[in-house]
Structures are given as C-alpha cells and as structure tokens.
Backbone bond lengths (Angstrom), bond angles and torsions (degrees), N, CA, C in turn:
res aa  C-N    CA-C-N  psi(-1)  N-CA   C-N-CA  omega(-1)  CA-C   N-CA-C  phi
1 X - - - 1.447 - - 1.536 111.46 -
2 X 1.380 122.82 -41.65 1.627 126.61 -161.60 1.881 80.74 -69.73
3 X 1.325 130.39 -57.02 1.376 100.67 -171.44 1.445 132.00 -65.82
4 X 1.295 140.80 -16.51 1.195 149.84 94.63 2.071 115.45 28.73
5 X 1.423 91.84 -71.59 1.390 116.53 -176.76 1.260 109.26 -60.86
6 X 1.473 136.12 -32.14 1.607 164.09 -120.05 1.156 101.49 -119.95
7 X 1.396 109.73 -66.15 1.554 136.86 152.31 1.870 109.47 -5.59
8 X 1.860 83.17 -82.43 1.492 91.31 -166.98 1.306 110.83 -62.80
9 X 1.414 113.96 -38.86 1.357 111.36 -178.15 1.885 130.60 -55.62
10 X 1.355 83.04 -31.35 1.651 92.62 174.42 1.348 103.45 -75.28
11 X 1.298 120.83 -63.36 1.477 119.56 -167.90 1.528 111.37 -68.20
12 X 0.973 112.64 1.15 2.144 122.68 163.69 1.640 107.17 -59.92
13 X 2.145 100.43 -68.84 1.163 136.04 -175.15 1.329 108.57 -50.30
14 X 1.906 122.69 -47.16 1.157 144.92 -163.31 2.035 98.40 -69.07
15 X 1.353 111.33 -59.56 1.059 127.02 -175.71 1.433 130.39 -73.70
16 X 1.346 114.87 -9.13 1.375 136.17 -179.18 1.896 96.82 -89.42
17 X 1.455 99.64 109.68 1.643 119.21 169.09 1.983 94.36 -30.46
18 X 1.267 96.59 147.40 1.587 109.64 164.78 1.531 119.16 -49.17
19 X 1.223 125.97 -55.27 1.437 124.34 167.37 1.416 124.83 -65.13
20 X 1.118 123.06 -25.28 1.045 126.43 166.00 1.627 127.81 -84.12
21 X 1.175 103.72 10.82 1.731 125.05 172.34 1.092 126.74 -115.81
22 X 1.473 135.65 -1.67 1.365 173.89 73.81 1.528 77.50 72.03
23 X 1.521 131.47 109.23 1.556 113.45 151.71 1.406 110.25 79.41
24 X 1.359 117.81 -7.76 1.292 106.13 165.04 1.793 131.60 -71.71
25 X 1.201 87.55 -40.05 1.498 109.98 -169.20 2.020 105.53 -58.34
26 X 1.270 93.51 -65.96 1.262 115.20 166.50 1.524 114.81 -49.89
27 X 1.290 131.82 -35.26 1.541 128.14 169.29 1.483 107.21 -76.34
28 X 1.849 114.74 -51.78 1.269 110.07 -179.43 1.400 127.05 -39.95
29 X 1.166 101.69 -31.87 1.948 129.23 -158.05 2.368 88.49 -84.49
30 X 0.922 108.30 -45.08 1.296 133.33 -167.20 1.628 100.70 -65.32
31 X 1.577 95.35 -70.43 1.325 103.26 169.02 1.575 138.52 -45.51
32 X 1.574 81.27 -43.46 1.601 112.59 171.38 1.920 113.29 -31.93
33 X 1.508 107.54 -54.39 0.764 105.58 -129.94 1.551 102.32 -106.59
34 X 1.663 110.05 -29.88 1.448 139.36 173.52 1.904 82.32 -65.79
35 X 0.879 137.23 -86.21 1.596 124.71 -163.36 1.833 126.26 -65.69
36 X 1.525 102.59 3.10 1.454 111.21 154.26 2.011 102.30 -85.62
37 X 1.322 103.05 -51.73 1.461 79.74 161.99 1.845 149.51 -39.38
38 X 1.799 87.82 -36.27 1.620 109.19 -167.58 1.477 102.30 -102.61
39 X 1.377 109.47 71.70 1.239 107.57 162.36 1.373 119.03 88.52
40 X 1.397 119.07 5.41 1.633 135.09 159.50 1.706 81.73 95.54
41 X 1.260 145.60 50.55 1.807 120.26 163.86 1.635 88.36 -106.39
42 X 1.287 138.61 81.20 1.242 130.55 162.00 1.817 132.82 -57.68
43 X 1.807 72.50 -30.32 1.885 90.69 -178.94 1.550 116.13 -80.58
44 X 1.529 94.80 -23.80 1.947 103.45 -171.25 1.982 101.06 -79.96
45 X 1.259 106.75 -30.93 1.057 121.70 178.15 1.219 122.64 -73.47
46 X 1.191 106.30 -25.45 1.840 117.68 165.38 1.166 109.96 -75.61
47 X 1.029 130.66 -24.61 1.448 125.33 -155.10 1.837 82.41 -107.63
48 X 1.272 107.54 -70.93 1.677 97.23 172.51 1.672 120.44 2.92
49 X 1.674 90.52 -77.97 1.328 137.58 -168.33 1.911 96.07 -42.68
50 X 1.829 105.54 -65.94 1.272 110.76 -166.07 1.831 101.12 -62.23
51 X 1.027 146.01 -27.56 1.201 140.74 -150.00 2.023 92.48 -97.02
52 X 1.357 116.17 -60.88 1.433 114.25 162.46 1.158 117.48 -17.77
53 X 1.506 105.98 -70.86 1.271 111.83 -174.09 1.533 140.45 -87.27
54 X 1.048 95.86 29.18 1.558 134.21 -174.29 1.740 92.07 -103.88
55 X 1.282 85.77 -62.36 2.259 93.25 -157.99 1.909 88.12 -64.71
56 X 1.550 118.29 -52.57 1.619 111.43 -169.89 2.003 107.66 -56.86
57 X 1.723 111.15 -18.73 1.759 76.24 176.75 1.267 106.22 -98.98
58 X 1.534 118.08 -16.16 1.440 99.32 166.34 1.479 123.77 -71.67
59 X 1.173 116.52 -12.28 1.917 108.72 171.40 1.434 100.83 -74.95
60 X 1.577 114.03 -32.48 1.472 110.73 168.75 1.474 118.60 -67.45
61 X 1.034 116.86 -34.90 1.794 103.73 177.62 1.221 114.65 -92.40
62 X 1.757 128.92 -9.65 1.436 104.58 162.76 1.649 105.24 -85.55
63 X 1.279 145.38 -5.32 1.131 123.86 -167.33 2.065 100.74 -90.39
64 X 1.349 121.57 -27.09 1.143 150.23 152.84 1.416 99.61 -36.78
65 X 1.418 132.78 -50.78 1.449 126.15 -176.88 1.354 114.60 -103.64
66 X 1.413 111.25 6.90 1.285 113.12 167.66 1.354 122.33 -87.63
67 X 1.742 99.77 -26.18 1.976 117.40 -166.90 1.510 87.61 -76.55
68 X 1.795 127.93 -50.26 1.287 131.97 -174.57 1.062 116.26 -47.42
69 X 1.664 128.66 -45.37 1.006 119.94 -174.20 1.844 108.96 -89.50
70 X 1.056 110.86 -8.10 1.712 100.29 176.45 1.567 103.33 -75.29
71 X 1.266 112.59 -38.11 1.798 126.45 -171.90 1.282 100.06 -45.97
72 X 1.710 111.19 -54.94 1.114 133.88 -151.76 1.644 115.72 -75.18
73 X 1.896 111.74 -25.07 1.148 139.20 173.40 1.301 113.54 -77.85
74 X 1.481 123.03 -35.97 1.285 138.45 -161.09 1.973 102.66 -98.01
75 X 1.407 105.71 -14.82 1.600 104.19 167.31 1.498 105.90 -93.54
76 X 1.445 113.71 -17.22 1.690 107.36 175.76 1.265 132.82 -91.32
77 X 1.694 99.65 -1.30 1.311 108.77 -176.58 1.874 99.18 -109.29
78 X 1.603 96.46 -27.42 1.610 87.45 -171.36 1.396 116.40 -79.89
C-alpha cells in the first residue's frame, strides 16, 4: 500500500503548476522525514510537510512584496 501512497504523492507534487508548489517539495522532504521518525507515517508527514510549506513561502513572498513596495513608495515620496 505505502507504494501506492508514493504514487499519489508524487503525481500531486508532479501535477501542481510551479507556483503553486512553492515550498512544497522542501516541506514534503522535511515532513518526510520528522514522521518516519514518529511512528513510521513518512507519507502523512510528507503531505503534512508539503501543504506547510506551501502556506510558509507564500507568507514569505507576500511579506517580500510588501517591503518592495514600501522601498518603492519611500523613493517616490523621498
């Protein structure tokens, strides 16, 4: 069954547009590895992992377009 599980998970990761995978890979991998520790769920933990790290680069890239645009406000006013 876990390869099965592997399956979907890749072809989720595989099928998810480039921007919209932002941090997944890197959480999945993350996730991966903290829930092979916890009790052998490596796969639940990937998926955990991929969805986390999905939401942390987008809080990272809107706060990133928020500093740009103040910079960007602060040369039009100065």
């Amino acid at each position: 069954m876990k390869p099965i599980l592997a399956l979907i998970l890749a072809a989720a990761v595989g099928a998810a547009p480039a921007a919209q995978a932002k941090g997944c890979v890197k959480g999945a991998v993350v996730g991966g590895v903290a829930g092979h520790y916890a009790h052998h769920h490596a796969l639940a933990g990937a998926a955990v992992g991929c969805v986390v790290g999905h939401h942390l680069a987008k809080e990272k890239e809107k706060k990133e377009r928020r500093q740009r645009e103040a910079a960007r406000q602060a040369r039009a006013h100065g």
